[in-house]
N, C-alpha and C positions, 0 to 999 in steps of 0.2 A: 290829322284832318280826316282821311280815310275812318278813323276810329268812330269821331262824330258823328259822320253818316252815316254808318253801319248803327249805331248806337239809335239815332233818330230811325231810320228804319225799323230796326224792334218796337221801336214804342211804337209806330205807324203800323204794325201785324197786330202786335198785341190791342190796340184800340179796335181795330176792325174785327179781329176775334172776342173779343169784350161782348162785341154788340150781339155776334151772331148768337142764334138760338141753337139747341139740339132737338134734332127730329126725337120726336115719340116714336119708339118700336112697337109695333101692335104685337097684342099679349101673345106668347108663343111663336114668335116669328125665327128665333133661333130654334128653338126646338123642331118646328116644323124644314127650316134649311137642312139641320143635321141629319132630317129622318129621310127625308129625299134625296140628299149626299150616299147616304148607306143603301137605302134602296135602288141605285142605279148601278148598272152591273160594273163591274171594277174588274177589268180584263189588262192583266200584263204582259203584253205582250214587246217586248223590247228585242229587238232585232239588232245583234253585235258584228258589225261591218269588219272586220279582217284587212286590214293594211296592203295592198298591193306593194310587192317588192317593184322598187324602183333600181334603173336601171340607172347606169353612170351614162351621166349627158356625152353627145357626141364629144369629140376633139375641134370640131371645125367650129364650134358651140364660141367656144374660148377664140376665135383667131381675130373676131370684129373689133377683142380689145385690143389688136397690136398696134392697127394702123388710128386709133383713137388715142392711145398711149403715145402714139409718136408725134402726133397733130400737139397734144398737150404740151409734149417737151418741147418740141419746135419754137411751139409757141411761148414759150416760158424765154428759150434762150435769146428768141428775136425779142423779146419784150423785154428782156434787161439787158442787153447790146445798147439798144438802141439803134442799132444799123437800118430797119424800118419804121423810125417815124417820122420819115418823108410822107407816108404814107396814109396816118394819124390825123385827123383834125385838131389846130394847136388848144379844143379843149382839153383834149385827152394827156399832152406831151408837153403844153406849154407852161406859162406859168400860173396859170389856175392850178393844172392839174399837182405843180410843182411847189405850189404855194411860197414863193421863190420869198415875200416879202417878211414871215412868219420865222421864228428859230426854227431849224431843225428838234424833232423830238427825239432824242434817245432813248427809246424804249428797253431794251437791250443793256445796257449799260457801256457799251466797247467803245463809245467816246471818252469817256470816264477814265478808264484806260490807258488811251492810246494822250489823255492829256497831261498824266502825269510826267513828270521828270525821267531820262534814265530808261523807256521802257520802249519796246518797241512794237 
């Protein structure tokens, strides 16, 4: 479908390029660009900036991620506990959020698994 439209697009450039004209260059007008190109002073001056050694970032730099890291885990293990979602409005925890009516999907495969005979 994509292919169509793209396809019909081309034709729709190409028609409109179809129609258009090309300008007339007036006689010598490259010649005179190149002689004015050459004629204006061509100075190279390039200036090489040198790298500033950099220093190793403080230590205290690094400490904002500790209690950001700990917020994260916290948050991870209260969140698969379940011990706080008293706290939760029941979209987040109920059965919307649990899709309670739906199969389970085993992404993973370790249902698969744990349903054969024998295994534990």
């Amino acid at each position: 479908m994509e292919q169509d439209n793209n396809r019909s697009e081309a034709r729709e450039i190409e028609a409109v390029l179809s129609r258009a004209s090309q300008p007339a260059l007036p006689q010598g007008a490259a010649d005179r660009l190149m002689a004015r190109i050459a004629s204006e002073p061509q100075e190279a001056k390039i200036i090489a900036f040198a790298p500033r050694p950099r220093a190793a970032p403080p230590f205290w730099r690094y400490l904002a991620a500790v209690p950001l890291a700990a917020s994260l885990a916290l948050g991870i293990w209260l969140g698969a506990n379940g011990k706080m979602d008293f706290m939760m409005p029941n979209a987040v925890t109920g059965g919307v959020a649990l899709n309670d009516d739906a199969p389970v999907d085993d992404l993973g495969g370790v249902g698969d698994a744990y349903a054969e005979e024998g295994t534990t």
